[in-house]
TIRO-2110 file (N, C-alpha, C; in Angstrom, 1 decimal):
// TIRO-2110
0.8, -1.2, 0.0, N, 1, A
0.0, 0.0, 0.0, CA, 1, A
0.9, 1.3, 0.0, C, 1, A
1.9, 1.6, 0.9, N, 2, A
3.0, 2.3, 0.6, CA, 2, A
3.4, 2.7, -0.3, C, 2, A
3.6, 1.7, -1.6, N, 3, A
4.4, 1.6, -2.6, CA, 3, A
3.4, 2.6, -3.1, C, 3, A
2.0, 2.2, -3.6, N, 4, A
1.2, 2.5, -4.2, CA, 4, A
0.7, 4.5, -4.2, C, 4, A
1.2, 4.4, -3.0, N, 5, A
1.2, 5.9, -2.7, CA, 5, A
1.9, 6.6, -2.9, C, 5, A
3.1, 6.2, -2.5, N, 6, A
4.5, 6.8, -3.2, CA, 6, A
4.6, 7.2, -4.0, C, 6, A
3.8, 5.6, -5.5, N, 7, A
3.5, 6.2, -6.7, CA, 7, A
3.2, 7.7, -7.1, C, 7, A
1.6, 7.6, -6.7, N, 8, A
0.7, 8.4, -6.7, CA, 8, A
1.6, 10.0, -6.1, C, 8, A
2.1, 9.8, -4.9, N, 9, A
2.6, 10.8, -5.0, CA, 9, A
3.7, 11.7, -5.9, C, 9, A
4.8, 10.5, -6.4, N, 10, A
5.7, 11.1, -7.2, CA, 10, A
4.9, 11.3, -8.5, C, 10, A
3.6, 10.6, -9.1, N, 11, A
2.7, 11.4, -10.4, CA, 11, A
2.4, 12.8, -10.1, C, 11, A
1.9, 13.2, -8.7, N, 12, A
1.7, 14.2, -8.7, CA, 12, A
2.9, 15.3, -9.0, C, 12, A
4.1, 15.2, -8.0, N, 13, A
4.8, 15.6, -8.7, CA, 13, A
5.7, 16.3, -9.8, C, 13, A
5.2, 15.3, -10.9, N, 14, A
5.9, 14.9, -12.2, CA, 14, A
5.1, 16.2, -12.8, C, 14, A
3.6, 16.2, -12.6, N, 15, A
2.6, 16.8, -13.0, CA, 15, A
3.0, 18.5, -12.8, C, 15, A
2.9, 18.4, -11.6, N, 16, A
3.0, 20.3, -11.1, CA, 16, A
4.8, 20.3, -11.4, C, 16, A
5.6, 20.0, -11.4, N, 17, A
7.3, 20.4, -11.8, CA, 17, A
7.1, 20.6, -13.3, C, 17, A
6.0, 20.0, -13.6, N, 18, A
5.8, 20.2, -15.7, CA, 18, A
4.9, 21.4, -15.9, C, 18, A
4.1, 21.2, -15.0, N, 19, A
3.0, 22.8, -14.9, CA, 19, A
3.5, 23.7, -14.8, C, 19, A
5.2, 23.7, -13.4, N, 20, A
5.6, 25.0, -13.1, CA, 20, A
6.7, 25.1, -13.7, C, 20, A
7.1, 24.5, -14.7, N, 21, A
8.8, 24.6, -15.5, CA, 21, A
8.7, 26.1, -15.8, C, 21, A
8.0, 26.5, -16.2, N, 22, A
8.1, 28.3, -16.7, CA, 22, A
8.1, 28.2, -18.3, C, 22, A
7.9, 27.1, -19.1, N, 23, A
8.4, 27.4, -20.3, CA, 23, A
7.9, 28.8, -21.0, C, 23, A
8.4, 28.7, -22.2, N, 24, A
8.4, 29.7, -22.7, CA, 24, A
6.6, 30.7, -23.5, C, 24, A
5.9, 29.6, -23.5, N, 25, A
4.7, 29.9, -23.6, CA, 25, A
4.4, 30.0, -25.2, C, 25, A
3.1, 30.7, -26.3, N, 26, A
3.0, 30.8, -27.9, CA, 26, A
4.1, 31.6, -28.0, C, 26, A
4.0, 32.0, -29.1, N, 27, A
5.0, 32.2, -30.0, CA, 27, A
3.9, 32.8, -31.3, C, 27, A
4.6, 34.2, -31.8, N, 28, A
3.6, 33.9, -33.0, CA, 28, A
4.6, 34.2, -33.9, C, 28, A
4.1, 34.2, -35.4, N, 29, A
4.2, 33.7, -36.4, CA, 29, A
4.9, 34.5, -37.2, C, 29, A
6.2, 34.8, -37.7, N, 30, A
7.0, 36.0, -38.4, CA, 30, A
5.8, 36.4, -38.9, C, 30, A
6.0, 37.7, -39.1, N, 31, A
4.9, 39.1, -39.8, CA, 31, A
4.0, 39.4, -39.8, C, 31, A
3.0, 38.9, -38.3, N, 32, A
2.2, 38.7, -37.2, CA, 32, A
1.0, 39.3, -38.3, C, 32, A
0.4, 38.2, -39.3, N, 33, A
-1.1, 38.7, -39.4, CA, 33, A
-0.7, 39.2, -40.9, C, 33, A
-1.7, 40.1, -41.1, N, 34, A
-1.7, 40.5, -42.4, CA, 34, A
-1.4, 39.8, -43.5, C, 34, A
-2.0, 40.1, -44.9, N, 35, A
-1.9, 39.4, -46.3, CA, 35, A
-2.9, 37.9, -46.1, C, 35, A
-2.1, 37.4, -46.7, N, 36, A
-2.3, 36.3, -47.0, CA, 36, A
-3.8, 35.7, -47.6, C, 36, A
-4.5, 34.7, -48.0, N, 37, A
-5.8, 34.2, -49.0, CA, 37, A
-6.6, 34.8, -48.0, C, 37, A
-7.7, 34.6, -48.5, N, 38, A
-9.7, 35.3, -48.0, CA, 38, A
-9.5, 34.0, -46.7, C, 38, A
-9.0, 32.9, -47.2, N, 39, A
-9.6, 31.9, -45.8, CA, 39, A
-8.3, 31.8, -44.7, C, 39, A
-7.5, 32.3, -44.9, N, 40, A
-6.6, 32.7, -43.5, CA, 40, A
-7.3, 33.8, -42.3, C, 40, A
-7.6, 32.7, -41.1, N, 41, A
-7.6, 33.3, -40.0, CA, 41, A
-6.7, 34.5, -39.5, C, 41, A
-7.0, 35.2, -39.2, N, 42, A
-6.5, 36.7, -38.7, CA, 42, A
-5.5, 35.7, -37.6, C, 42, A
-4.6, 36.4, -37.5, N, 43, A
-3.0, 36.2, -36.0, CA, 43, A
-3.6, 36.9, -34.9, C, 43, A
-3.7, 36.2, -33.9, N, 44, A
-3.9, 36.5, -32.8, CA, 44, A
-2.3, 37.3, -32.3, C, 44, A
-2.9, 38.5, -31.4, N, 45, A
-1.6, 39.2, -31.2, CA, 45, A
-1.1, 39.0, -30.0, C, 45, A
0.1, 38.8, -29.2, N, 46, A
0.7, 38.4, -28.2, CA, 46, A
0.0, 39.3, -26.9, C, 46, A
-0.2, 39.0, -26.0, N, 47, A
-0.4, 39.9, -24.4, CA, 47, A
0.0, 39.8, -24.1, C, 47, A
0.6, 40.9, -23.1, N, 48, A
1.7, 40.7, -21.9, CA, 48, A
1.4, 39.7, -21.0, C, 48, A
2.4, 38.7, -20.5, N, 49, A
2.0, 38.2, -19.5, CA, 49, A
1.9, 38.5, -18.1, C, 49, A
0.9, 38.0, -17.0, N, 50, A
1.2, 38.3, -15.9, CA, 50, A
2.8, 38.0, -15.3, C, 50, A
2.5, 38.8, -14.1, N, 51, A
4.3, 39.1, -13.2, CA, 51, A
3.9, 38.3, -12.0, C, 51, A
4.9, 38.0, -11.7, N, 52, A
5.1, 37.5, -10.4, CA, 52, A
5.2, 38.2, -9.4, C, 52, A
4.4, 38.1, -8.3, N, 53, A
4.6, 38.9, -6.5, CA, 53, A
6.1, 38.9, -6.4, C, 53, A
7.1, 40.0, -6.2, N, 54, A
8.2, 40.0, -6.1, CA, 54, A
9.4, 39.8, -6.9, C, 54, A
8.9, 39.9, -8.4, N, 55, A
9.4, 39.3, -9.7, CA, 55, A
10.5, 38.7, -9.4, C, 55, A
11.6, 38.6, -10.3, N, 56, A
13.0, 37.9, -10.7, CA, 56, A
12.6, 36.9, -11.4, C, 56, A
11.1, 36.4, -12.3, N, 57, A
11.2, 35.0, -12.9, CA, 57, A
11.2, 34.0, -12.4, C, 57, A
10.9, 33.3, -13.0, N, 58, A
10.7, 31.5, -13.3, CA, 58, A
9.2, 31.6, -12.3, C, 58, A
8.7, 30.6, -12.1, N, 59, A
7.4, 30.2, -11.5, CA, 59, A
7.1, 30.4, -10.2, C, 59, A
7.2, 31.5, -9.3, N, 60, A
7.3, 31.5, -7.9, CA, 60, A
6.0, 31.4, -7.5, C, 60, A
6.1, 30.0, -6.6, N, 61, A
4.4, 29.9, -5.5, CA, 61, A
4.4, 31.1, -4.9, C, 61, A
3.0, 31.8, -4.6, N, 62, A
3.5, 32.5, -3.2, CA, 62, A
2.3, 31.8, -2.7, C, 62, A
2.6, 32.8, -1.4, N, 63, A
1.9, 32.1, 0.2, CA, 63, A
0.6, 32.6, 0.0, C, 63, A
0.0, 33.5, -0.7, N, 64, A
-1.5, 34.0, -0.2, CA, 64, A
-2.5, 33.2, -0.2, C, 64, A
-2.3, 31.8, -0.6, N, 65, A
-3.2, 30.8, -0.2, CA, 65, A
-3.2, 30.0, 0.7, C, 65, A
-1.7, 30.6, 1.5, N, 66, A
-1.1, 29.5, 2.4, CA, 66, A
0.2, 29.1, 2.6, C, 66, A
1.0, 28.2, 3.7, N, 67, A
2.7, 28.0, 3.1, CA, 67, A
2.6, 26.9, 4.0, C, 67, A
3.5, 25.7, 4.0, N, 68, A
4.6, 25.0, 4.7, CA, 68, A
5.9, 25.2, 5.5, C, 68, A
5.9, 25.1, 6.3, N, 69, A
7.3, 25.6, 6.7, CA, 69, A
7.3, 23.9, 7.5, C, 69, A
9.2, 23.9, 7.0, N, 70, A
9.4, 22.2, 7.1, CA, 70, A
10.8, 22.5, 7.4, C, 70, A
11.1, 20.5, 8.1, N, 71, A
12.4, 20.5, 7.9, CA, 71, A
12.8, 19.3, 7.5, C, 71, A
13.8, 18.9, 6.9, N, 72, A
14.0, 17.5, 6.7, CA, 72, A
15.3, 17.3, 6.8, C, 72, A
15.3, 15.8, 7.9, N, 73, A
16.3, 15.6, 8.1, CA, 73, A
16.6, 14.3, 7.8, C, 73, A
18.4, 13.8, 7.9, N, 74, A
18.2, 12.3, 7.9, CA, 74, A
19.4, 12.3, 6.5, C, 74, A
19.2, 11.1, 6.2, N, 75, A
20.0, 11.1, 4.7, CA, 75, A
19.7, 12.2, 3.7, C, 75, A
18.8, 12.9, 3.8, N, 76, A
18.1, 14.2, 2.8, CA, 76, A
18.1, 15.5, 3.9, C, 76, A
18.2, 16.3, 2.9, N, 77, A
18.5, 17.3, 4.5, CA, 77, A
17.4, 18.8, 3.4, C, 77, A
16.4, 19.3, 4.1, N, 78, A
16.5, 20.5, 3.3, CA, 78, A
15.3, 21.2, 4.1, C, 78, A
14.9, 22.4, 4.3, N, 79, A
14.2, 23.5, 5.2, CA, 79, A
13.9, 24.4, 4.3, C, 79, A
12.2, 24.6, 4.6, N, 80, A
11.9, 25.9, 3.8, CA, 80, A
11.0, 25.9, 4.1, C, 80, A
10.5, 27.5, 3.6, N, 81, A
8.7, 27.6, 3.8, CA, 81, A
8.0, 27.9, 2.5, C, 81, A
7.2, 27.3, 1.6, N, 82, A
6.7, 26.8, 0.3, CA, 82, A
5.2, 27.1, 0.3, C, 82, A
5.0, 28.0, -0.7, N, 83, A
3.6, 28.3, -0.9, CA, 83, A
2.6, 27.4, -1.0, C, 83, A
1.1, 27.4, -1.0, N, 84, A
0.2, 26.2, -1.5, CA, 84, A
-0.2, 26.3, -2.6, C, 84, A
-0.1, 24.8, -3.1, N, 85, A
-0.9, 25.1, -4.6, CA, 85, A
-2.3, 24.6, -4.8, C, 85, A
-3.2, 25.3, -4.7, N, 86, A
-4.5, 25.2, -4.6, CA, 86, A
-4.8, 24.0, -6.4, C, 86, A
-4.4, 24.9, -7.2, N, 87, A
-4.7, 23.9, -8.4, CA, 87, A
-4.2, 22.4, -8.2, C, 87, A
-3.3, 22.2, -8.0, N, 88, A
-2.2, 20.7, -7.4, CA, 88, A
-2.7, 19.9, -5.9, C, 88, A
-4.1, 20.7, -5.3, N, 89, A
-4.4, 19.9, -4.6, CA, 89, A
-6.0, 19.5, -4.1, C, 89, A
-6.3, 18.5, -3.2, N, 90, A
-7.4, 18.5, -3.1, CA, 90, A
-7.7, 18.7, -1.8, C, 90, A
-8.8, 19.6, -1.7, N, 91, A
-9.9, 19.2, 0.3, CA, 91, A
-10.8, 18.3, 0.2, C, 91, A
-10.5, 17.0, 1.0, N, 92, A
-11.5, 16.4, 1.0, CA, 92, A
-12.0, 16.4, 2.4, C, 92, A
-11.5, 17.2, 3.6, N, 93, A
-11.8, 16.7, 5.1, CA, 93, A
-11.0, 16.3, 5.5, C, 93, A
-11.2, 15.7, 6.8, N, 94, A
-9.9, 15.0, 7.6, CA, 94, A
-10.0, 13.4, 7.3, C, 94, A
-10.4, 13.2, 6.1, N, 95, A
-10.3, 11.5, 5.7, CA, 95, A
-10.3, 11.5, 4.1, C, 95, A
-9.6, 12.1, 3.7, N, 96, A
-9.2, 12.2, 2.0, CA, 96, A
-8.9, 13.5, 1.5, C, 96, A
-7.5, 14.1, 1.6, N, 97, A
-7.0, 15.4, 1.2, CA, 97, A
-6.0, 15.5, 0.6, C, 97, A
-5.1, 16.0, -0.4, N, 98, A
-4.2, 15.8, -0.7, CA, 98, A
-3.7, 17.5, -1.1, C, 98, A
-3.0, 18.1, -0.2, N, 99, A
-2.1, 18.8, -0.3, CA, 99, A
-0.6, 19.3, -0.8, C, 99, A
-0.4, 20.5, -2.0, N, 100, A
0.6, 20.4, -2.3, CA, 100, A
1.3, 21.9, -2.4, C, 100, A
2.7, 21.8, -1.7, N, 101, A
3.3, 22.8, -1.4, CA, 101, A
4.5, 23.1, -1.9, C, 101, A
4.8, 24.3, -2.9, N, 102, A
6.0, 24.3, -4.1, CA, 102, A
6.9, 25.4, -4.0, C, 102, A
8.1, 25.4, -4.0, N, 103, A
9.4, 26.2, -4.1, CA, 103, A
9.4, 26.3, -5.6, C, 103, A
9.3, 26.7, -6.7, N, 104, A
9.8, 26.8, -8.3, CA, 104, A
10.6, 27.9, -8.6, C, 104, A
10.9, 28.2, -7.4, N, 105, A
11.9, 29.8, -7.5, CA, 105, A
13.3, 29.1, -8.0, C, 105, A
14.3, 29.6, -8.3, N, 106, A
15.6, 29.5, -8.9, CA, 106, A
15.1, 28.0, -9.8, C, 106, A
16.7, 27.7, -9.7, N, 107, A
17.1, 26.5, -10.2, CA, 107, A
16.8, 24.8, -9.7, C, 107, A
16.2, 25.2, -8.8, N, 108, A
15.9, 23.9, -7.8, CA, 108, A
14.4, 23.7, -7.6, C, 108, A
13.8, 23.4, -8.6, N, 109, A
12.1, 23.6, -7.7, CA, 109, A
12.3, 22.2, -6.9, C, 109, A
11.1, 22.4, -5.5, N, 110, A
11.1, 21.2, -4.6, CA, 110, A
9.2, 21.1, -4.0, C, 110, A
9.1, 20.2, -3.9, N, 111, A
7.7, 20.1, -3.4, CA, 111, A
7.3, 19.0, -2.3, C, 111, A
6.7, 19.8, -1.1, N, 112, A
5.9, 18.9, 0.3, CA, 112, A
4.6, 18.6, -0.1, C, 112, A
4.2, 17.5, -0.4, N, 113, A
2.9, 16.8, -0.5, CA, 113, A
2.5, 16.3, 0.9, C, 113, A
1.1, 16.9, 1.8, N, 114, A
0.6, 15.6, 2.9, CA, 114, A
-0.7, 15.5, 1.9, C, 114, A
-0.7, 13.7, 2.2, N, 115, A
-1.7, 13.4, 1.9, CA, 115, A
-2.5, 12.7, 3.1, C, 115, A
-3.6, 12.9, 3.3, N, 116, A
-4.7, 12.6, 3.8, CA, 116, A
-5.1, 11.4, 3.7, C, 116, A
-5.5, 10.3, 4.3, N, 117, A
-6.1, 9.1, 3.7, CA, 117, A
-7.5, 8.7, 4.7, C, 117, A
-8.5, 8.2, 3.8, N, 118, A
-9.9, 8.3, 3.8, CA, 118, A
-9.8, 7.9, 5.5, C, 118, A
-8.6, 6.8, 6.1, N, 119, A
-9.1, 6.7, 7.2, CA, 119, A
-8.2, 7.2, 8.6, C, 119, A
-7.6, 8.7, 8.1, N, 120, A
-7.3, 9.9, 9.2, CA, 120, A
-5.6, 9.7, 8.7, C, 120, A
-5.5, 8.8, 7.8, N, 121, A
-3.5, 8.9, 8.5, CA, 121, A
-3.3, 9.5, 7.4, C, 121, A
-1.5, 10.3, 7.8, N, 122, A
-1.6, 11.5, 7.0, CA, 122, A
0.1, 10.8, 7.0, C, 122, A
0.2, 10.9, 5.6, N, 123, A
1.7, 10.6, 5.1, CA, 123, A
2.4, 12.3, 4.4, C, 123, A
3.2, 12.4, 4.4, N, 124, A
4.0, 13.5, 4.0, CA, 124, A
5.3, 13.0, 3.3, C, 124, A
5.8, 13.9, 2.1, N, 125, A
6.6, 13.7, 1.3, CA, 125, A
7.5, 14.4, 0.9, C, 125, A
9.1, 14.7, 0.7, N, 126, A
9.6, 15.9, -0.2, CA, 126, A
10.2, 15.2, -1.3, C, 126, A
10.3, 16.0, -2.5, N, 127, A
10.9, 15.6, -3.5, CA, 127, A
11.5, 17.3, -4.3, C, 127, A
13.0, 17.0, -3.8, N, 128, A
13.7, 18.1, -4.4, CA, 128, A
14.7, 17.4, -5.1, C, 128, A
15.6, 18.6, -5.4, N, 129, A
17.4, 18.4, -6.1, CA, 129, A
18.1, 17.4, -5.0, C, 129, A
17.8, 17.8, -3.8, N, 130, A
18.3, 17.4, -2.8, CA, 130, A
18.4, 15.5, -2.8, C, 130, A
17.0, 15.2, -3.1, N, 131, A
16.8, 14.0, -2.9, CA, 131, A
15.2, 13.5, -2.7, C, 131, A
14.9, 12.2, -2.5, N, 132, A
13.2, 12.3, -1.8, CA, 132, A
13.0, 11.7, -0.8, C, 132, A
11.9, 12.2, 0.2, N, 133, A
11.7, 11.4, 1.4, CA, 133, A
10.6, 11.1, 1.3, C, 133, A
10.0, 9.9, 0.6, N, 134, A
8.1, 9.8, 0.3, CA, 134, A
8.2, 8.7, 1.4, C, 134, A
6.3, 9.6, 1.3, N, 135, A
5.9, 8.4, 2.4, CA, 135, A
6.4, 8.4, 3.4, C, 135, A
6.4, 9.6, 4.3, N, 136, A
6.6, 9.3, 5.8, CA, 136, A
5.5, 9.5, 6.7, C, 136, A
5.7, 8.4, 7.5, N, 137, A
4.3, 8.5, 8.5, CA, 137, A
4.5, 9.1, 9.1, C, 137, A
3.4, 9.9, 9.8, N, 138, A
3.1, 11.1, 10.7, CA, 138, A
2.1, 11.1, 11.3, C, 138, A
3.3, 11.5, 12.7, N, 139, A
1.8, 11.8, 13.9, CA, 139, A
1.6, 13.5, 13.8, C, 139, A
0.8, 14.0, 14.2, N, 140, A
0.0, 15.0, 14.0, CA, 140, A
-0.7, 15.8, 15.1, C, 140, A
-0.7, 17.2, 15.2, N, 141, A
-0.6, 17.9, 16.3, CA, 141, A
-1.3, 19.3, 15.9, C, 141, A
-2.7, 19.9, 16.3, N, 142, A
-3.3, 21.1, 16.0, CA, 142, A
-3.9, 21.0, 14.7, C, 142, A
-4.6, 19.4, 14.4, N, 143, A
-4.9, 19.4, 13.3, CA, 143, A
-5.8, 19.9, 12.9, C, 143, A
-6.5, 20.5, 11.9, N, 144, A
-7.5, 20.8, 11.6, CA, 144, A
-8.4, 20.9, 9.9, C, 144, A
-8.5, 20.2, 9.6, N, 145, A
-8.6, 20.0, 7.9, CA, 145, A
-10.5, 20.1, 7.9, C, 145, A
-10.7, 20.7, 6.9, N, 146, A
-11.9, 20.8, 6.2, CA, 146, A
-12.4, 20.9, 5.0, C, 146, A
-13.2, 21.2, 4.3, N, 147, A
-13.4, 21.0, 2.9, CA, 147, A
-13.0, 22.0, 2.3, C, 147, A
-12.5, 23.5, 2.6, N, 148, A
-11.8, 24.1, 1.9, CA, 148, A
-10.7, 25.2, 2.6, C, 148, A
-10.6, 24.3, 3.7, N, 149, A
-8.9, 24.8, 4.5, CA, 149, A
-8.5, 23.9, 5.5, C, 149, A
-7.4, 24.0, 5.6, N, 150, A
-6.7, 23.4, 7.1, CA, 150, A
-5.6, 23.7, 7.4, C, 150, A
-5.0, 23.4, 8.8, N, 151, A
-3.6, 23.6, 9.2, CA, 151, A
-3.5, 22.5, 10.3, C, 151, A
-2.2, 22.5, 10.9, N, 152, A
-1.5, 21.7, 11.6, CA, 152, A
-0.4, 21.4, 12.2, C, 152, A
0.2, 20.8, 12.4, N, 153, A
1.8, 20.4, 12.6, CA, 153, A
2.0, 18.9, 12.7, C, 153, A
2.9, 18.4, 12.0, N, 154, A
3.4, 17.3, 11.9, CA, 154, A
5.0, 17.0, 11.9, C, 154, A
4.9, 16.0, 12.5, N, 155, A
6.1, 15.1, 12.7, CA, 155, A
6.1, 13.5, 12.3, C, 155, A
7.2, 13.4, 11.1, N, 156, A
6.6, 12.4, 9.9, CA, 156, A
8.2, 11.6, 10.1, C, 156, A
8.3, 10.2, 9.9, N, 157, A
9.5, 8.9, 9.9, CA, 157, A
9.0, 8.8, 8.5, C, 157, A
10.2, 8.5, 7.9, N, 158, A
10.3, 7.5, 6.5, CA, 158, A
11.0, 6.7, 7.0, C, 158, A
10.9, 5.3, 6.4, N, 159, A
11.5, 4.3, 6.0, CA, 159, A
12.9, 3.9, 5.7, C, 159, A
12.3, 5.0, 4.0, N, 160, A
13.9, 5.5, 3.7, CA, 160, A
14.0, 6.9, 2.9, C, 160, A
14.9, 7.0, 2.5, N, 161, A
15.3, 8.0, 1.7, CA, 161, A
15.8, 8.0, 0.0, C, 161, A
16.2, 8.9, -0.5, N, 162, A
16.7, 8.3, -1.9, CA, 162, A
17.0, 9.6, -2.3, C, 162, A
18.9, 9.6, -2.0, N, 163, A
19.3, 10.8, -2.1, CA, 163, A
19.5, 10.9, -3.7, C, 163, A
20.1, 12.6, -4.0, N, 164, A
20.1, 13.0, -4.7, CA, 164, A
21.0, 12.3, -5.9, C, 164, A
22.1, 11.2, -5.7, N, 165, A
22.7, 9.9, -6.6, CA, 165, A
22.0, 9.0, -6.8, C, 165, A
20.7, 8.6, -6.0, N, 166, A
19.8, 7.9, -6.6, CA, 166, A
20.1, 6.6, -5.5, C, 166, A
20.5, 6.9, -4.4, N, 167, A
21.2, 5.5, -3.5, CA, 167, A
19.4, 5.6, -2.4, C, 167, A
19.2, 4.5, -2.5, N, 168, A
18.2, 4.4, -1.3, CA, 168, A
18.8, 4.2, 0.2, C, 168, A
18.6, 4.6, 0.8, N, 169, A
18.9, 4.9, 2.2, CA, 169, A
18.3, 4.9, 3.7, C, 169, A
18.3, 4.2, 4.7, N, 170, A
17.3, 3.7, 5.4, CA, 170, A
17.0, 5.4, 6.3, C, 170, A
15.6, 5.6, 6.8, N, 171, A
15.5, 6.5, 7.2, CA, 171, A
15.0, 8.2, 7.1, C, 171, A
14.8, 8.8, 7.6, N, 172, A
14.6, 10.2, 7.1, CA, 172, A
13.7, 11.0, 8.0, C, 172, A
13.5, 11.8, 8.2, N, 173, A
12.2, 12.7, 8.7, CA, 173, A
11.7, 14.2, 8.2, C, 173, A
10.6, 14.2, 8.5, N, 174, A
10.2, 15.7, 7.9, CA, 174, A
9.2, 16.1, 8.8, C, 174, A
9.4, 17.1, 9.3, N, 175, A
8.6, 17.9, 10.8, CA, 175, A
8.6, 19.3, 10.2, C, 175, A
7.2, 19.7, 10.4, N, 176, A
6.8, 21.4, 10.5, CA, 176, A
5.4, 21.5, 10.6, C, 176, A
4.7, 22.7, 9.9, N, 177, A
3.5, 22.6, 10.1, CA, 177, A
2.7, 23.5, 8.7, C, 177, A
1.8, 23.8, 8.6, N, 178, A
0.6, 24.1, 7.6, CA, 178, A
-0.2, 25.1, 7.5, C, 178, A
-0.8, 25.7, 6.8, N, 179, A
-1.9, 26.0, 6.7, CA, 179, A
-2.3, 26.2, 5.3, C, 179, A
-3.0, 26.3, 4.8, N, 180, A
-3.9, 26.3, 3.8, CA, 180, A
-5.4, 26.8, 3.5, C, 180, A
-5.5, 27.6, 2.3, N, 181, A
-7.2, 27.2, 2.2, CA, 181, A
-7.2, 27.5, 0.4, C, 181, A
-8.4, 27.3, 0.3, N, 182, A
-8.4, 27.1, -1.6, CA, 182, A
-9.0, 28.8, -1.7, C, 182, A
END
């Protein structure tokens, strides 16, 4: 069952690191419009895009929906406080939730997933540059989860780890706390 989550969690992942890469977005077309036959569609003209809270680029979460602040220790080591991503997650209550929390600033995006499970246990995960610690079980402290906010604190064991060379590694932890709302 573990395994199966793990999964699930590193799809999630895979998913929002591809959503928040920053790429480069359309493109239009040398000589933007004009000429061409009666049945050519008119060129749509480029918009500015939106900026980022505090610019410098690339994809930055911010907190106005919420943050993590974490620590991880163990074979993986890494501390931060990481915005919430409302799109990248779900409220289901305190028995099916899936929460997800993203760094995409610089060169390193990293992401804290807790997930909720239909019957109260709550597993927590990082997956950065650093390495990953999925699937650590967690006990839980000031919980409070609902169908469209929560917070908390947690203190989560992994199994193992699987540093940034790709070596599995017995062990790990991730402790801090939450808040959220959509």
């Amino acid at each position: 069952m573990t395994a199966s989550r793990s999964i699930a969690a590193l799809g999630i992942v895979v998913v929002l690191l591809s959503a928040c890469s920053g790429g480069s977005g359309p493109t239009q077309v040398p000589g933007g419009g004009g000429g061409g036959t009666s049945t050519d569609q008119p060129q749509a003209t480029d918009e500015p895009g939106a900026t980022n809270a505090g610019g410098g680029g690339g994809n930055v979460i911010g907190t106005g929906n919420g943050k993590a602040t974490f620590q991880v220790t163990g074979p993986v080591t890494a501390s931060g406080e990481y915005g919430f991503v409302p799109l990248g997650s779900l409220f289901g209550g305190p028995s099916g939730s899936s929460l997800t929390f993203a760094d995409t600033s610089g060169a390193n995006p990293s992401l804290i997933n807790i997930i909720i499970g239909q019957d109260g246990t709550v597993l927590v995960s990082y997956t950065g540059t650093q390495g990953q610690v999925p699937a650590a079980t967690c006990t839980t402290s000031d919980w409070n989860v609902g169908a469209t906010s929560g917070s908390g604190k947690f203190d989560c064991t992994a199994q193992f780890s699987i540093t940034a060379s790709g070596a599995t590694v017995a062990g790990g932890t991730i402790k801090g706390s939450f808040e959220a709302h959509a």
